[in-house]
C-alpha positions in Angstrom: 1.6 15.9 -16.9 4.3 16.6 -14.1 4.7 13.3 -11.7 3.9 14.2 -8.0 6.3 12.3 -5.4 4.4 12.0 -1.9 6.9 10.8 1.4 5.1 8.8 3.8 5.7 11.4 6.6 3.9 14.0 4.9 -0.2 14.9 5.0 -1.0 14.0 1.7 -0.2 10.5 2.1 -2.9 8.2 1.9 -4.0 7.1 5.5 -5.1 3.4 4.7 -2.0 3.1 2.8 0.4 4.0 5.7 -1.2 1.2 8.2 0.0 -1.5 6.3 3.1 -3.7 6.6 6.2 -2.0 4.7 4.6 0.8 3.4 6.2 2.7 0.1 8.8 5.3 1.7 7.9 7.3 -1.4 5.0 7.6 -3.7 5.1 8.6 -7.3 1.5 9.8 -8.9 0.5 10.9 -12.1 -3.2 12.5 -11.8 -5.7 13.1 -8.6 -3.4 13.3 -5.8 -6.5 13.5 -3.7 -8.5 10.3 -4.4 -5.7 8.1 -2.9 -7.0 9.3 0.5 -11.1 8.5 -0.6 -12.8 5.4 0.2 -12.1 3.1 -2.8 -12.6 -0.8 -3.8 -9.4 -3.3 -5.1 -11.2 -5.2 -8.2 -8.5 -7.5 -9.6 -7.8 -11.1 -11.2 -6.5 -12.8 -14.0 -4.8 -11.7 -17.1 -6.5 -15.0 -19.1 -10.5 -14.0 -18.3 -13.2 -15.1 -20.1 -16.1 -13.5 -21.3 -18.0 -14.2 -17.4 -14.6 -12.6 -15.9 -15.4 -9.5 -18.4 -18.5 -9.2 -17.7 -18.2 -8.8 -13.9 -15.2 -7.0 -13.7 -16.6 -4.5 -15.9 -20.6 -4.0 -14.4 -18.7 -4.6 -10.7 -16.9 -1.1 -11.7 -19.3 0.5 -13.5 -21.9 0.0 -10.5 -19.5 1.6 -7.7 -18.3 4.4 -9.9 -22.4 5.3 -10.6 -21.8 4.9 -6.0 -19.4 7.0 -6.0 -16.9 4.7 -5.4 -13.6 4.6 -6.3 -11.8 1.4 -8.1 -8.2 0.4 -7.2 -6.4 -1.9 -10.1 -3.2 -2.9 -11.7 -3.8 -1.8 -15.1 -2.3 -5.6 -16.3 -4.1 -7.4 -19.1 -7.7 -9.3 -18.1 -9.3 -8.5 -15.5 -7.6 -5.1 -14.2 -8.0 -3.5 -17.6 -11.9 -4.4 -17.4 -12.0 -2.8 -13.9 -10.4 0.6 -15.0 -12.5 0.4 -18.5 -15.7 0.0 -16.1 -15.3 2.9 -13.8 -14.3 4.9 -17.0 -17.7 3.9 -18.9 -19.3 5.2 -15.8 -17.3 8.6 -15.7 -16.1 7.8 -12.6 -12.5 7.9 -10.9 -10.1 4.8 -10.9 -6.8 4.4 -10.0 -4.3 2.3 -11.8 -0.9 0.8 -9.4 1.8 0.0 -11.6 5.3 -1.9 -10.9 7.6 0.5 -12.9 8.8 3.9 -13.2 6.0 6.4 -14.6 7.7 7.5 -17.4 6.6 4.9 -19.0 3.1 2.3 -19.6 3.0 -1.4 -19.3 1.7 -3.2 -21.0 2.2 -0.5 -24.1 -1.5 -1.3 -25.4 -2.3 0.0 -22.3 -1.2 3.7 -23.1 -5.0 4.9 -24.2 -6.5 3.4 -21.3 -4.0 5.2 -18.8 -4.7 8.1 -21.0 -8.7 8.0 -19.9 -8.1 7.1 -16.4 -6.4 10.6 -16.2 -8.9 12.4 -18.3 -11.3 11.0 -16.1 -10.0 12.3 -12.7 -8.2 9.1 -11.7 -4.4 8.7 -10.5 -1.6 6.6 -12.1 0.5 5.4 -9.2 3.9 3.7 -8.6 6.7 3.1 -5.9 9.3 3.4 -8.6 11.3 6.2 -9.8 11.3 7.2 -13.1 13.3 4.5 -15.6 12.4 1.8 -13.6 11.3 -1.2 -15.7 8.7 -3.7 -15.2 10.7 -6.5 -13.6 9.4 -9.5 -12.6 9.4 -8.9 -8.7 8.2 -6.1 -9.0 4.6 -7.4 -9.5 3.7 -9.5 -6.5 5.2 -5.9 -4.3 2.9 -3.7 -6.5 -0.1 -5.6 -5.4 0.3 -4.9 -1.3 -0.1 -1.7 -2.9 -3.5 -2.2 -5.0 -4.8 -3.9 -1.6 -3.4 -1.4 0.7 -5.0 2.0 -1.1 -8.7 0.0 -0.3 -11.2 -1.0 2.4 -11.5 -4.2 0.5 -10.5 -6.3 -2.5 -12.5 -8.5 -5.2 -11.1 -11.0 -7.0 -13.0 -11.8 -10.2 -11.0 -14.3 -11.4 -7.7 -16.6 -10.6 -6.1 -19.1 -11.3 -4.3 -21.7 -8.5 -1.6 -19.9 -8.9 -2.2 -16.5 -9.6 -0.9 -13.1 -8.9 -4.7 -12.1 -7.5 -4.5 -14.3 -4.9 -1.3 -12.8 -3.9 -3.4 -9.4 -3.6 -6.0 -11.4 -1.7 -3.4 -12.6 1.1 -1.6 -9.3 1.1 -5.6 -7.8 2.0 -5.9 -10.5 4.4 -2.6 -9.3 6.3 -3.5 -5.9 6.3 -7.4 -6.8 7.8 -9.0 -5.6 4.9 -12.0 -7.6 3.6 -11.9 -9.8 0.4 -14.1 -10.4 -1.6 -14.6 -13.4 -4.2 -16.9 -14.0 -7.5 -17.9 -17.6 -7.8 -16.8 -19.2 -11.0 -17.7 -22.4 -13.0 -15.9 -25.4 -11.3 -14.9 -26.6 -14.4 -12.5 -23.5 -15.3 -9.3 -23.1 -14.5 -10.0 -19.3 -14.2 -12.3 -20.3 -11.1 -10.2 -22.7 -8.8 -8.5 -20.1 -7.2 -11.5 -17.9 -6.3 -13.9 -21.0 -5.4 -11.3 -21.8 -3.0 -10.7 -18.2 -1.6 -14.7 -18.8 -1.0 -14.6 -22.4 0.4 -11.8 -20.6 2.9 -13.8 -17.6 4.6 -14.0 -15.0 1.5 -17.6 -12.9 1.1 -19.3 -14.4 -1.9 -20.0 -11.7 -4.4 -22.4 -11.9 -6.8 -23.4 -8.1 -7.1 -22.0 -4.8 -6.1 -25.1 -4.0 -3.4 -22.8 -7.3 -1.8 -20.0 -4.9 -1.4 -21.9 -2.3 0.5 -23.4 -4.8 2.9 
């Protein structure tokens, strides 16, 4: 599949995308060029999740892909790999932001499920050229990207420190709404979300949440 480059100054750019702070100069796509421009939802969180992080991530998906709605992720381990596997069970589009070139898939387990989110309409997108590899800083600059593609972000899961709640703030900066799933105050997985909550976020508990 031949990767598509899209400059900011040019139609085909996503609006939403070009409002926010430092926006990529350059766009590199693998997929549906034209779903970056549709109304879409950031689902995202921890790469640790439990089975309750699972479980949302994935019915949270599968319910706005059977809306027609569009999920924006990071294709990471946890809690982004159970949004894109949601929208896919409901044959719906996702897209996936990565923080590398797209010549390549990371994590490498992750190659079947970028596979599907193609087959299934969706868009593989990056700010790097080709042979760029996943560095560390990359990351936390991918995500401005994951919350600037959408009208609003969830976070499922996330730790006190977690590379969600970077997403979250970037959403917050842009004036986009966040979202946040409460969590058991016992888990580690849930400090960062129950204080997202505690500090303004919309409580979540269902997808018809996101529409109202």
């Amino acid at each position: 599949m031949r990767i598509q480059k899209i400059k900011l100054n040019e139609l085909a750019y996503p609006y939403l995308l070009s409002q926010i702070n430092n926006p990529p100069k350059i766009l590199y796509v693998l997929g549906n060029v034209e779903i970056l421009r549709e109304k879409s939802i950031a689902i995202v969180g921890c790469r640790e999740c439990s089975k309750y992080g699972e479980k949302v991530a994935t019915e949270l998906a599968y319910n706005l892909g059977k809306n027609n709605i569009i999920t924006v992720s990071g294709l990471a381990k946890g809690i982004d790999s159970y949004c894109h596997i949601g929208s896919i069970k409901a044959k719906a589009r996702t897209i996936a932001v990565v923080a590398h070139g797209l010549d390549m898939i990371y994590p490498k387990e992750h190659r079947d499920l970028a596979i599907n989110i193609l087959q299934h309409g969706g868009a593989i997108v990056s700010e790097y050229k080709v042979g760029e590899k996943p560095k560390k800083e990359n990351f936390p600059a991918r995500n401005r990207i994951i919350s600037g593609l959408a009208k609003s972000t969830v976070i499922v899961e996330a730790k006190k420190h977690s590379g969600a709640l970077i997403t979250a703030n970037f959403a917050l900066e842009q004036n986009r709404e966040v979202f946040a799933v409460p969590g058991n105050i016992y888990s580690k997985n849930s400090e960062g979300t129950n204080e997202l909550i505690k500090a303004g976020a919309n409580l979540v508990t269902s997808y018809l949440d996101l529409f109202n």
